[in-house]
C-alpha positions in Angstrom: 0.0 0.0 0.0 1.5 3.2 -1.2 1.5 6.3 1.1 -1.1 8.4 -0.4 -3.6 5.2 0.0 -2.6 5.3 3.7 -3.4 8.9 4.2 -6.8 8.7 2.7 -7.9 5.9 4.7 -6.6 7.5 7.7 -8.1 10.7 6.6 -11.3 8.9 6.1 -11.8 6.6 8.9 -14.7 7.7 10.8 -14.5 4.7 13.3 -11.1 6.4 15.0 -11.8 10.0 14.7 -11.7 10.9 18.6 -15.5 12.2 19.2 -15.3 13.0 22.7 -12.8 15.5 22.7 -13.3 18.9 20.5 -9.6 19.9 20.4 -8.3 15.9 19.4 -10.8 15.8 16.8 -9.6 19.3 15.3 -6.1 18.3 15.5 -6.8 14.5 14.1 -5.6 13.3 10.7 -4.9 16.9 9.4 -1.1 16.2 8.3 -2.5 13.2 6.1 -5.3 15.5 4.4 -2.5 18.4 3.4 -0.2 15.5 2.0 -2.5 14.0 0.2 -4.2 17.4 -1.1 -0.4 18.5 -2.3 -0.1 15.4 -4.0 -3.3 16.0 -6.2 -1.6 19.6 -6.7 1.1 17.8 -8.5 -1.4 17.2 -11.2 -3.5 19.0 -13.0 -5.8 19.8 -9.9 -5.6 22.7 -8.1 -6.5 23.5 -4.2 -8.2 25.0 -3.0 -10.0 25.8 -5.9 -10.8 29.4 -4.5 -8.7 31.5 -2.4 -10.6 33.2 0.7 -8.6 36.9 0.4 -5.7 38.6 -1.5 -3.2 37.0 1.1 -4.0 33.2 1.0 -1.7 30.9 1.1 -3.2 28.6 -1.0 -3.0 24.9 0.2 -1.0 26.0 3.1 -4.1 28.5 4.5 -6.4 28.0 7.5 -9.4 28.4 5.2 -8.0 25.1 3.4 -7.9 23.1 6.6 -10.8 24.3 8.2 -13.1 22.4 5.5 -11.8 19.1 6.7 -12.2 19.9 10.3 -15.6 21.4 9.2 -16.3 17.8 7.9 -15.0 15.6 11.3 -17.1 17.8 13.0 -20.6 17.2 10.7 -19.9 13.8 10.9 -20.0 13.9 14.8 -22.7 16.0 14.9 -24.9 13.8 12.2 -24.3 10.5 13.8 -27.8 10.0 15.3 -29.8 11.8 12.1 -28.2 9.1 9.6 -27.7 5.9 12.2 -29.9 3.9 9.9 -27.3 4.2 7.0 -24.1 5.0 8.6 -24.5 2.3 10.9 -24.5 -1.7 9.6 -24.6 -5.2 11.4 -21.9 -7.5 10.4 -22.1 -11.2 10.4 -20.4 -11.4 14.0 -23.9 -9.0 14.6 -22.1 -6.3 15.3 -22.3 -2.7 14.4 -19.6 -0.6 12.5 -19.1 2.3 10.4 -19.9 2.2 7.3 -17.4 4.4 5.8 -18.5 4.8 1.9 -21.8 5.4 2.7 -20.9 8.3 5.1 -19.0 9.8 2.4 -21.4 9.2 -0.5 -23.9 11.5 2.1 -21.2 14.0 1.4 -21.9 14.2 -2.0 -26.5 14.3 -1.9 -27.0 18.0 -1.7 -30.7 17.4 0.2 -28.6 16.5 2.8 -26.9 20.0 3.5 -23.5 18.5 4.4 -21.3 19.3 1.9 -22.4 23.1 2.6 -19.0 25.3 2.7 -16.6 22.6 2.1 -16.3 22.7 -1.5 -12.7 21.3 -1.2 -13.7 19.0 0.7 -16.3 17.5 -1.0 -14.3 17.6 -4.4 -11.6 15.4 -2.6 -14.3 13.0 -1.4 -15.4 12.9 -4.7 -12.0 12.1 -5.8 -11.4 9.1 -3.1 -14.9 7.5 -3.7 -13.8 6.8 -7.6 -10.5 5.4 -6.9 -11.4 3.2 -3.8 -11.4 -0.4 -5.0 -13.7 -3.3 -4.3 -12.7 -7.2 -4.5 -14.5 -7.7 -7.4 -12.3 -4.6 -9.2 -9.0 -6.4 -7.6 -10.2 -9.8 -9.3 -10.7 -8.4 -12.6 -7.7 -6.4 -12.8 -5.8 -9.4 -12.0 -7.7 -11.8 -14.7 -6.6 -9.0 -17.2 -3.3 -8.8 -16.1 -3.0 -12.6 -16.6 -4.8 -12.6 -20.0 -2.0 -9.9 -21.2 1.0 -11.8 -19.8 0.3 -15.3 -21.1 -1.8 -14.1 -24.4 1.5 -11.7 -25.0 4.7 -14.4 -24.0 3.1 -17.6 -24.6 2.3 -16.5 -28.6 3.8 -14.4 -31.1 4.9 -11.3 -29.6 8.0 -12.4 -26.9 10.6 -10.4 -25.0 12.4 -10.0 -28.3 9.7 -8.1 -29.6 9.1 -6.0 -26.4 12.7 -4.8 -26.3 12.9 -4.2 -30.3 9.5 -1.7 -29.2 7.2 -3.7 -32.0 3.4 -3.1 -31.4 2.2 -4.8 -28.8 -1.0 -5.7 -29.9 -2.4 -7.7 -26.8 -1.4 -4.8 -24.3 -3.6 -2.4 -26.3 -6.4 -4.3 -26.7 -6.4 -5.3 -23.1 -6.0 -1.8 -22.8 -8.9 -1.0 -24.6 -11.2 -3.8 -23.8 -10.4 -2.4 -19.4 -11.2 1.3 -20.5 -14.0 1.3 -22.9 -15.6 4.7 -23.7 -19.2 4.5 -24.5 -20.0 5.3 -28.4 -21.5 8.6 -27.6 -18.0 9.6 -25.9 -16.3 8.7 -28.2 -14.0 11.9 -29.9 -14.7 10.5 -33.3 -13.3 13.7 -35.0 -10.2 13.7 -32.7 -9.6 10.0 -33.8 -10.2 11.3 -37.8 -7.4 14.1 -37.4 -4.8 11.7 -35.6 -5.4 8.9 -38.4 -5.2 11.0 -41.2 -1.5 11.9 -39.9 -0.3 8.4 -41.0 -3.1 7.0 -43.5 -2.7 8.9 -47.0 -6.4 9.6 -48.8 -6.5 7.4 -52.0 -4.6 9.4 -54.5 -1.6 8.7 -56.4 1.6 9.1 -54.8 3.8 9.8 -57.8 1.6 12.1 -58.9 -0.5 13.6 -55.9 -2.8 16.3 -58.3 -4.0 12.9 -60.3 -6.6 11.1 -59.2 -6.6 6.7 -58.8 -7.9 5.1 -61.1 -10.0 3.1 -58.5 -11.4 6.6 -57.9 -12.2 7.2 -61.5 -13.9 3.7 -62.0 -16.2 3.9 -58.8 -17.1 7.4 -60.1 -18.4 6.6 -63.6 -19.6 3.0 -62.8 -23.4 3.3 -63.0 -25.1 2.7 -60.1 -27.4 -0.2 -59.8 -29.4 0.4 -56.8 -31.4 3.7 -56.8 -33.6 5.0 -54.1 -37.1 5.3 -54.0 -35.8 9.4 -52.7 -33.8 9.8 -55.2 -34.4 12.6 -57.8 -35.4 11.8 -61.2 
């Protein structure tokens, strides 16, 4: 587990956050949530996504930290209005947290809590998408064994790999993990980025000439016509 995944599930873990004392719970797991907030600043995020006044300090500001204390607090404060869905029974019949469902209250607006902590809510956002379930851990490993055996127990070897020839399993395991739904899909983006390496069908030795496929597919006579068509 890397170090960032350890500071969002310390940042995160309702279960320990120290409820009986105000000051502890102020003070609680607020080194974690700076790390992990300049780590996302590494990227192309960047918090807080408004400053409070001319002199903030950005990520380093009290108005940064004070969503995130803002947020232990609601959580204490909320415990008995959401008991019946913060709140689950094991199979040892006993009752625990149950951290996602806190945060996905977070993110329903109805609810009020996510009032003033826009931060905040953003990051929870963030930590909801990337937290991983058995099932997702199961089929990321079944894909990772499809690429490895499919890619060294065919054609395409070590050989290949270190001569950098196209590695055609990797990319449509690639593909086949990441799908993007037809209406998603930057068709025109795609167009421009193939037409960089695909030629239209026109002569090379003479680019102002047309093919002669071209020619014969325009003057053969067509032998299905539409009902629309004009006469």
């Amino acid at each position: 587990m890397g170090e960032q995944e350890e500071n969002v599930i310390k940042m995160f873990d309702v279960k320990s956050f120290d409820y009986h004392s105000s000051e502890s719970l102020r003070e609680q797991n607020n080194n974690e949530f700076i790390s992990f907030a300049k780590h996302l600043n590494r990227g192309n995020l960047s918090f807080p996504r408004h400053r409070c006044c001319e002199v903030c300090s950005g990520i380093d500001c009290s108005c940064f930290l004070d969503q995130y204390i803002a947020f232990k607090e609601r959580v204490r404060d909320n415990k008995e209005r959401f008991n019946n869905f913060w709140f689950v029974e094991n199979e040892a019949h006993q009752i625990t947290w149950n951290t996602s469902n806190v945060l996905c209250c977070f993110q329903k607006t109805e609810h009020g809590l996510h009032e003033g902590i826009p931060d905040l809510v953003e990051i929870i956002e963030i930590c909801l998408v990337m937290s991983r379930s058995q099932s997702d851990t199961e089929r990321f490993g079944k894909l990772a064994k499809d690429v490895s055996e499919k890619r060294f127990g065919e054609k395409f070897n070590e050989t290949h790999q270190d001569q950098n020839k196209r590695d055609r399993v990797n990319q449509e395991t690639f593909i086949y993990g990441n799908s993007v739904p037809l209406h998603s899909l930057p068709l025109e983006d795609l167009r421009k980025e193939w037409s960089k390496t695909h030629l239209p069908a026109i002569l090379r030795t003479n680019p102002d000439k047309e093919s002669s496929t071209l020619k014969t597919l325009r003057n053969k006579e067509q032998k299905v016509k539409f009902w629309f068509q004009k006469q």
